[in-house]
VOBA-1610 file (N, C-alpha, C; in pm, whole numbers, padded with zeros to 5 digits, always signed):
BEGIN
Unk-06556-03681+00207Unk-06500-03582+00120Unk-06521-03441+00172Unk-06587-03427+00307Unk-06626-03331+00342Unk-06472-03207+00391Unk-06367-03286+00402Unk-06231-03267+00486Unk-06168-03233+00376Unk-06189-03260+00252Unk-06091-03203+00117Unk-06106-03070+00121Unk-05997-02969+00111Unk-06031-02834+00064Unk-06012-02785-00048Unk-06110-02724-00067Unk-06165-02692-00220Unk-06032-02659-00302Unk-06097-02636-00439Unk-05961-02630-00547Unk-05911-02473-00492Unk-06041-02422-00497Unk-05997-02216-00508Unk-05948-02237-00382Unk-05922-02284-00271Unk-05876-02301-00141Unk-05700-02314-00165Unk-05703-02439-00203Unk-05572-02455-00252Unk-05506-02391-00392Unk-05530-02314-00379Unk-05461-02216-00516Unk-05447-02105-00416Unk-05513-02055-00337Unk-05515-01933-00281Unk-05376-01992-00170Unk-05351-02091-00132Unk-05288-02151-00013Unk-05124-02172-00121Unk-05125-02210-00243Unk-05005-02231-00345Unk-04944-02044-00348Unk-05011-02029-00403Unk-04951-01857-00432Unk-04933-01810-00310Unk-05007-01802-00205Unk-04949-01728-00053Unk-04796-01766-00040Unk-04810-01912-00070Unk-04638-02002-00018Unk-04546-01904-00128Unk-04623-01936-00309Unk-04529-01902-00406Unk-04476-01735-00342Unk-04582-01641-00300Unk-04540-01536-00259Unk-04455-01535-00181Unk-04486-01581-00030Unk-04396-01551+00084Unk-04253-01632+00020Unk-04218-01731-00045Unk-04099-01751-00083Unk-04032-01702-00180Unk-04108-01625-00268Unk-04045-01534-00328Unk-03983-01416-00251Unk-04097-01336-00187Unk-04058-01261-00090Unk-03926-01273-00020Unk-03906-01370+00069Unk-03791-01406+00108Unk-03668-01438+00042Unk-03652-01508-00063Unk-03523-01509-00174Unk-03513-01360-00216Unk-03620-01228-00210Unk-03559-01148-00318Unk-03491-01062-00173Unk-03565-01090-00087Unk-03480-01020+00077Unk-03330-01080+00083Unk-03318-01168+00044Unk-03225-01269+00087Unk-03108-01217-00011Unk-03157-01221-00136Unk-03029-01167-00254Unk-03020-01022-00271Unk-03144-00970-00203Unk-03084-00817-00208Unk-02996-00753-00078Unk-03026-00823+00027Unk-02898-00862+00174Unk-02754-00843+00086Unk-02752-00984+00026Unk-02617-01024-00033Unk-02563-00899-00118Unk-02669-00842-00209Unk-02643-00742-00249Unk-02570-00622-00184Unk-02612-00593-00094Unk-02602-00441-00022Unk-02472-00506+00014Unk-02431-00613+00084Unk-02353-00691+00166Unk-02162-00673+00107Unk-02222-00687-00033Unk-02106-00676-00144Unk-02085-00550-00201Unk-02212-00484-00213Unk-02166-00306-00217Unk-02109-00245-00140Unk-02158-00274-00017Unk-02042-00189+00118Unk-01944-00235+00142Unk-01925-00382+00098Unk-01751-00420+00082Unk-01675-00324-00045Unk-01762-00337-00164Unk-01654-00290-00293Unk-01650-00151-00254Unk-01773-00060-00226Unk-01763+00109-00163Unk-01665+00155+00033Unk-01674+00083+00053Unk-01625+00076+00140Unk-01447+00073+00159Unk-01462-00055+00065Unk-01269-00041+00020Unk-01240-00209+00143Unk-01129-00231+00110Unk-01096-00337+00210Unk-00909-00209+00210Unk-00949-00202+00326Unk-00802-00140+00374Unk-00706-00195+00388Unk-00594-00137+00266Unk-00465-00246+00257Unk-00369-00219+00365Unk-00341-00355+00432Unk-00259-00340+00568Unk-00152-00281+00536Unk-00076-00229+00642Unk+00055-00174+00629Unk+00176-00233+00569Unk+00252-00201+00527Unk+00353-00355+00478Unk+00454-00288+00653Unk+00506-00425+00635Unk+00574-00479+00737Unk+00707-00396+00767Unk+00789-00312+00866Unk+00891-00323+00806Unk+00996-00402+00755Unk+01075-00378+00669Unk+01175-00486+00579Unk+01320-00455+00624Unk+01386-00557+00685Unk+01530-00578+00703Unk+01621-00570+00591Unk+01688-00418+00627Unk+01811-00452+00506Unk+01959-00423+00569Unk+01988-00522+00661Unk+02093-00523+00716Unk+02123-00485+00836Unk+02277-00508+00877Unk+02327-00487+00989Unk+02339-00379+01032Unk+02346-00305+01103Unk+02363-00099+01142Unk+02499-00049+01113Unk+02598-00191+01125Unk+02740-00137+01056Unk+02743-00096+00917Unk+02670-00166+00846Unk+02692-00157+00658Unk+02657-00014+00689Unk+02642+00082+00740Unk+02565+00203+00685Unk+02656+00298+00814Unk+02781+00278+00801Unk+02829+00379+00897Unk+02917+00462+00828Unk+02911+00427+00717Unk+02990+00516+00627Unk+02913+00718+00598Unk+03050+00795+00532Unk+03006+00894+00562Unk+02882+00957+00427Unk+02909+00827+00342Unk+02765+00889+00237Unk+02668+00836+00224Unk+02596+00792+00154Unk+02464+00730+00126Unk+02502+00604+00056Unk+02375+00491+00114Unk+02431+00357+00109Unk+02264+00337+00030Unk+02319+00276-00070Unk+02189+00172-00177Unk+02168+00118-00118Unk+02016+00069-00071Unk+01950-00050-00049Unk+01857-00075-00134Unk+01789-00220-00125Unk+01689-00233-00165Unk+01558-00280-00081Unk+01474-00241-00102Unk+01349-00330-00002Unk+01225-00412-00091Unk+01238-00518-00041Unk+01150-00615-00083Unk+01038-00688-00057Unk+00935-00690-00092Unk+00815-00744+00026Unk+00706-00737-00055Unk+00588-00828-00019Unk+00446-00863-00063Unk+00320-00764-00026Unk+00290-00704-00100Unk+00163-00637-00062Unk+00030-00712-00094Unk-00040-00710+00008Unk-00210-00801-00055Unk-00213-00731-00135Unk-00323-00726-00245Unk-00369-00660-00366Unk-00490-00767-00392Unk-00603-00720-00321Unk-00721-00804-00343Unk-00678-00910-00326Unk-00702-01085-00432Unk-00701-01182-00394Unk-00551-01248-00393Unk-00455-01145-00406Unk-00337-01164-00480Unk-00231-01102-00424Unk-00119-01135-00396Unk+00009-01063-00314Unk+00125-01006-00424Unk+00087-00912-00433Unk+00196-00823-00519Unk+00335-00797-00491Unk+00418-00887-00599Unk+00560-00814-00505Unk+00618-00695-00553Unk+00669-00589-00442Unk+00694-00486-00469Unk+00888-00504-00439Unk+00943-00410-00537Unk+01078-00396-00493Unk+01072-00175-00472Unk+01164-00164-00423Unk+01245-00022-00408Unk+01351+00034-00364Unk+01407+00077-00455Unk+01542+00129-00411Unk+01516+00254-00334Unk+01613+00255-00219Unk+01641+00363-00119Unk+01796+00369-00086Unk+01782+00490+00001Unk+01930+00574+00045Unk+01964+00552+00177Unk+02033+00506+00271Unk+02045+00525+00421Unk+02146+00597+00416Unk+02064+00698+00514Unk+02219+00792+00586Unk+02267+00822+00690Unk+02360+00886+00715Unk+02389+00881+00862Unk+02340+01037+00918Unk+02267+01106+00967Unk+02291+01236+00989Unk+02339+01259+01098Unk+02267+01392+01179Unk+02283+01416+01312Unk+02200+01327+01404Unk+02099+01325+01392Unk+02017+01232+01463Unk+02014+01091+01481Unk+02127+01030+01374Unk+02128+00858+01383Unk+02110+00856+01240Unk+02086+00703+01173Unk+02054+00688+01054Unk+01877+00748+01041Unk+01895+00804+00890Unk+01787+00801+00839Unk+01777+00723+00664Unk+01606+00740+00627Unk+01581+00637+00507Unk+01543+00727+00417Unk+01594+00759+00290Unk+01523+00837+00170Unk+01467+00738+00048Unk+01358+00758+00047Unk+01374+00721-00164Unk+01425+00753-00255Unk+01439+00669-00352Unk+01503+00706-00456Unk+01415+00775-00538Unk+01292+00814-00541Unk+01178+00857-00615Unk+01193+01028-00574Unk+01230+01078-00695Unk+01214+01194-00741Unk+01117+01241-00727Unk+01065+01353-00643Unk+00964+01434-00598Unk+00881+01511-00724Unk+00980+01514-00822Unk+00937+01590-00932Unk+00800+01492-01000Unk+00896+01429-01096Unk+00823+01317-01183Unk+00798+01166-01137Unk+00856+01165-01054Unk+00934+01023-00997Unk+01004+00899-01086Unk+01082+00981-01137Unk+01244+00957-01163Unk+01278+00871-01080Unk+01432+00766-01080Unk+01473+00735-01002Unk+01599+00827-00978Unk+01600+00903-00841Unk+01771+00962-00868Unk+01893+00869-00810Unk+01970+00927-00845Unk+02133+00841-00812Unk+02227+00981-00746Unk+02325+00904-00664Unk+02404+00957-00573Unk+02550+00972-00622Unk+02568+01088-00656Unk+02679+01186-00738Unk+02818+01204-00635Unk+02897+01092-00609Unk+02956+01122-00495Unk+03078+01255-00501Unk+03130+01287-00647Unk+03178+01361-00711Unk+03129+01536-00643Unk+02983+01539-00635Unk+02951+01629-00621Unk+02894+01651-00504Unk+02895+01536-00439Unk+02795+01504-00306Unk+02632+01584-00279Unk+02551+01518-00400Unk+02403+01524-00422Unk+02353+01423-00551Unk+02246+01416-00482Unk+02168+01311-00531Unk+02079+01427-00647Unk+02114+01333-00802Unk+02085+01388-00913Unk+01990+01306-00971Unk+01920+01394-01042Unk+01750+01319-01132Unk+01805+01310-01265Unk+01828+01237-01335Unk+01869+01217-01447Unk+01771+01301-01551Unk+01644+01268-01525Unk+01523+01312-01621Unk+01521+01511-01630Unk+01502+01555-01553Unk+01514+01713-01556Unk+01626+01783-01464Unk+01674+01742-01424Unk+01809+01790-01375Unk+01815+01850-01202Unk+01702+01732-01160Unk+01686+01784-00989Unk+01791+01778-00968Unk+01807+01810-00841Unk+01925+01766-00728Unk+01867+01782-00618Unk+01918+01711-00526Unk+01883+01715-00371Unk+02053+01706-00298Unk+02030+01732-00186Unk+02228+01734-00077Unk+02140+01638-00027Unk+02213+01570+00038Unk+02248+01426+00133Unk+02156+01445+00202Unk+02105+01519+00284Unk+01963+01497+00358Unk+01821+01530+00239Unk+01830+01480+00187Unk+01740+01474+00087Unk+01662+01565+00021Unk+01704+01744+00130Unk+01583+01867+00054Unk+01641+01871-00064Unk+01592+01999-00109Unk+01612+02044-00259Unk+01712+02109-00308Unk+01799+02080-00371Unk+01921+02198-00388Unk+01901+02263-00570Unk+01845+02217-00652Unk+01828+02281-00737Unk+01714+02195-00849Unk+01680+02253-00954Unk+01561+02257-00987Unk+01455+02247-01027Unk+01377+02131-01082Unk+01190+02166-01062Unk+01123+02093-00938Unk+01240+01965-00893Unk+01166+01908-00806Unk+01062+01983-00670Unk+00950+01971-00634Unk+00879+02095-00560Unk+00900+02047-00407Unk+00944+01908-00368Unk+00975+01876-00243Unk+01065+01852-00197Unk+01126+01769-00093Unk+01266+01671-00073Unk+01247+01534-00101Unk+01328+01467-00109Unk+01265+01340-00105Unk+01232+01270+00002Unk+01109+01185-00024Unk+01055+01111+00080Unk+01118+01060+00174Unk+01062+01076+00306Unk+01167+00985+00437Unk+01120+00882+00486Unk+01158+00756+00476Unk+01088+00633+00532Unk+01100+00588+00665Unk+00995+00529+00744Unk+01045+00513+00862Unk+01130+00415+00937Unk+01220+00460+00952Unk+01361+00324+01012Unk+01347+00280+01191Unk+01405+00183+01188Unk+01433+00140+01318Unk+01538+00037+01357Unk+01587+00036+01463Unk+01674-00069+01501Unk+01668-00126+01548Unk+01675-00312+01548Unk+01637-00410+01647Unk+01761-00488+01639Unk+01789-00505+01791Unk+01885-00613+01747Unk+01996-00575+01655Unk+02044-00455+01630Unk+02185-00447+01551Unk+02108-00429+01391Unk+01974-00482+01381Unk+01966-00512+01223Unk+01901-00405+01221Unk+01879-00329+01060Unk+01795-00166+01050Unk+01720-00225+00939Unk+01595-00175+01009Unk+01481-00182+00947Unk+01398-00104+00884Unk+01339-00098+00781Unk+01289+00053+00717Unk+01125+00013+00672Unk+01034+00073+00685Unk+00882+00034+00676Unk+00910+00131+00486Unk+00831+00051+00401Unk+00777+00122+00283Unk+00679+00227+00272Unk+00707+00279+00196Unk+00607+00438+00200Unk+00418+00355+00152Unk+00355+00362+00197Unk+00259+00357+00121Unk+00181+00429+00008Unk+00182+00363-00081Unk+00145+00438-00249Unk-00009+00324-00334Unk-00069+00427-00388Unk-00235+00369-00378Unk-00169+00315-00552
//
């Protein structure tokens, strides 16, 4: 019996373990902790959306502004959001370009007045001319320009990003 170790031996030898494994689980979940704070503070950066095909480069050779629409999935955390938006293609000097339909003012949707040739805000009475600045009044910008491209005959327009 000389090889048994005492009771106060083994109590002192139980709590060292109970300690050091405590120790370690509260290291362990406060890791996980920090781990998940600098993800949620940090942000997970929402990728770019893709650009979106809306047609052939002929549909848009006309001399005014052509409705489209663009359509496409944004991540949104665990979840893919579908987004729609109406836009303008035009033809300028430089080749086609892409406007929104989102009113600089309030963000309205405006519509294309061919009568008058400018794009009118229904809500306060913007207007913008065909290249999208400002022709009369509260809106404080032009409207947004999206970025287009051509592949292959088909025109492609990337979505504005909006938080």
């Amino acid at each position: 019996m000389a090889s048994e170790i005492p009771v106060a031996a083994r109590a002192e030898t139980r709590r060292g373990f109970l300690a050091t494994f405590i120790g370690a689980a509260a290291t362990l979940f406060s890791g996980a902790l920090a781990a998940i704070a600098a993800r949620f503070l940090g942000g997970a950066r929402p990728s770019r959306p893709a650009p979106v095909a809306i047609g052939p480069a002929d549909l848009f050779a006309g001399a005014g502004p052509v409705e489209a629409v663009l359509a496409w999935s944004q991540p949104d955390a665990y979840r893919f959001e579908k987004r729609r938006e109406r836009i303008f293609v035009i033809r300028d000097a430089t080749g086609l370009a892409a406007l929104s339909s989102t009113c600089s003012h309030l963000g309205c949707s405006v519509r294309w007045d061919a009568a008058s040739r400018l794009f009118r805000c229904p809500c306060h009475g913007g207007t913008y001319r065909p290249d999208g600045s400002v022709a009369g009044g509260p809106p404080p910008a032009a409207l947004a320009r999206l970025p287009i491209e051509i592949r292959a005959g088909q025109v492609f327009v990337s979505p504005l990003e909006r938080a």
